[in-house]
N, C-alpha and C positions, 0 to 999 in steps of 0.2 A: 153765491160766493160767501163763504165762513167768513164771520164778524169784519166783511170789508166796510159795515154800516158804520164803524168806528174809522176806519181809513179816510173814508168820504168826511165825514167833520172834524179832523184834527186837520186835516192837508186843505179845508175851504178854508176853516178859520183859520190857519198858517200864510195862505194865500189872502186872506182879506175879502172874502167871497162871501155873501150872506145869502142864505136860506132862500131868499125872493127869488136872486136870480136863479138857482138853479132849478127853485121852481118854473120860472119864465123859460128855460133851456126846454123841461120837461113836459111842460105846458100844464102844470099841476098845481094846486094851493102847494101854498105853505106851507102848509100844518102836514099835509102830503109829505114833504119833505122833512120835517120833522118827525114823523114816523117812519120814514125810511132810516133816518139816524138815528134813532134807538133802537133797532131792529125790530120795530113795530111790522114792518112791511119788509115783503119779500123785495132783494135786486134781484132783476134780469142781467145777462148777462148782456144784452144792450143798454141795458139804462146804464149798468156799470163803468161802460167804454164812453156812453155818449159824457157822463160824468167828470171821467179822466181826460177824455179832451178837452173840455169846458176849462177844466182845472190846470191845463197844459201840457199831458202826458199822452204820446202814442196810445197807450190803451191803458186796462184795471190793471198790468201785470208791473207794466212802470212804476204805474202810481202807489203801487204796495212796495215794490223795493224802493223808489224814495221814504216812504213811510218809513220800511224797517231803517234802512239807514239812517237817515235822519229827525226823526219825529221820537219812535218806540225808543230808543237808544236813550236821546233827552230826556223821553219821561221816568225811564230806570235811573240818570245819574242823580235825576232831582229826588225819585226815593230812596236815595242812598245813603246811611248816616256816612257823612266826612268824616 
């Protein structure tokens, strides 16, 4: 899934969710999962789902229109000169 490596850590750290546990969800280090969010490492289209539920979302397709709606929106107003 195109740049969802970015959806997954704006929408844990929005949620308050750190790195360990989704490593724990995954059964994976850490550092695992921190290679997944910088798109070190390829998502399956299962890890992506098993993610988005962790996170609270029916599946990756929610948790990207939450994203765009309210995450990407944010970060455009905040580069915006007022």
């Amino acid at each position: 899934m195109t740049d969802f490596f970015k959806i997954i850590r704006a929408v844990r750290m929005m949620k308050g969710v750190k790195q360990s546990e989704i490593a724990q969800l995954l059964q994976v280090r850490q550092q695992s999962v921190s290679k997944l969010e910088n798109g070190k490492t390829r998502i399956s289209k299962e890890v992506a789902s098993n993610i988005a539920r962790y996170l609270g979302f029916r599946d990756q397709f929610e948790m990207k229109t939450f994203y765009d709606n309210h995450i990407s929106k944010r970060q455009v107003c905040k580069n915006q000169i007022v």
